[in-house]
N, C-alpha and C positions, 0 to 999 in steps of 0.2 A: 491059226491059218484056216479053222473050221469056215470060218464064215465068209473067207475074201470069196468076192462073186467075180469071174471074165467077163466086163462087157462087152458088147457087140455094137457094130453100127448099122446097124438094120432100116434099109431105107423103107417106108412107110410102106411101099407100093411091093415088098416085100416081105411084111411081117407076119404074114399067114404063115408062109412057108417056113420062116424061122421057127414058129411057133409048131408047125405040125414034126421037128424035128426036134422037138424038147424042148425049148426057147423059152424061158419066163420074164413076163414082164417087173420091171421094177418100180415102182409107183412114186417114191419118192424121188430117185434120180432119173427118172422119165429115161431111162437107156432097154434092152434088153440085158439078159445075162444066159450065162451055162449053167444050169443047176449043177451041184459036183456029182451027180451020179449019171450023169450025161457023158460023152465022148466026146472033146476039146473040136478032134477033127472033123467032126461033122457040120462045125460052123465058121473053117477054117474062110471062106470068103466072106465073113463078116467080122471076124477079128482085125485090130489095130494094126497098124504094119508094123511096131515094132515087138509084138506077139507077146507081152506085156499088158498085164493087167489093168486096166487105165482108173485110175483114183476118183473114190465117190468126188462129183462136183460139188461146189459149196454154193449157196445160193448168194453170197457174199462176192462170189467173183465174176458174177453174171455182168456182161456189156449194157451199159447205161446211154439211151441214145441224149447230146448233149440238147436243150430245148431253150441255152442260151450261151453266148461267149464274149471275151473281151475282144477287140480291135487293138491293133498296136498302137492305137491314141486312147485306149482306154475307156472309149464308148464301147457299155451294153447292147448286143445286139438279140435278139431272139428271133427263133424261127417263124417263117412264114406262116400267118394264119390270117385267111380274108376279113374276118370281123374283131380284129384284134386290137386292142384298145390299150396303152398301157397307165398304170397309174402309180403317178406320181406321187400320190401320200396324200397330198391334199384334198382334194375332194373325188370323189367315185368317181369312176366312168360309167357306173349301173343308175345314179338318180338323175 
């Protein structure tokens, strides 16, 4: 339990001050945390509400914005793009 880190949710426009109270950044989970030789209470309005230590994210469960979906007739639709061409397989839309 040496190693579990608290993170923080330290909004941008506040990260000096996190950090001028012992704050480290986390590089891989792009979060802050409490170092363990730090005071919990000192970051008490940037901790989780449920005061629980919130689990490294996976980069596996990140939100995918969709850039195509089915119709309930089953036509392909993709998102809006002004020069957007689609191709069919047969011959390019690039020659």
């Amino acid at each position: 339990m040496a190693d579990s880190k608290i993170y923080l949710n330290v909004p941008f426009a506040q990260k000096d001050e996190a950090k001028a109270l012992g704050a480290r950044w986390d590089a891989v989970q792009k979060k802050w945390f409490v170092p363990s030789d730090k005071d919990v209470a000192l970051f008490a309005r940037w901790q989780a509400e449920s005061g629980v230590a919130e689990p490294p994210r996976s980069k596996t469960s990140s939100s995918k914005t969709k850039s195509s979906s089915k119709t309930a007739s089953g036509a392909k639709t993709h998102a809006t793009v002004k020069d957007f061409v689609a191709y069919d397989g047969d011959t390019p839309p690039w020659d």
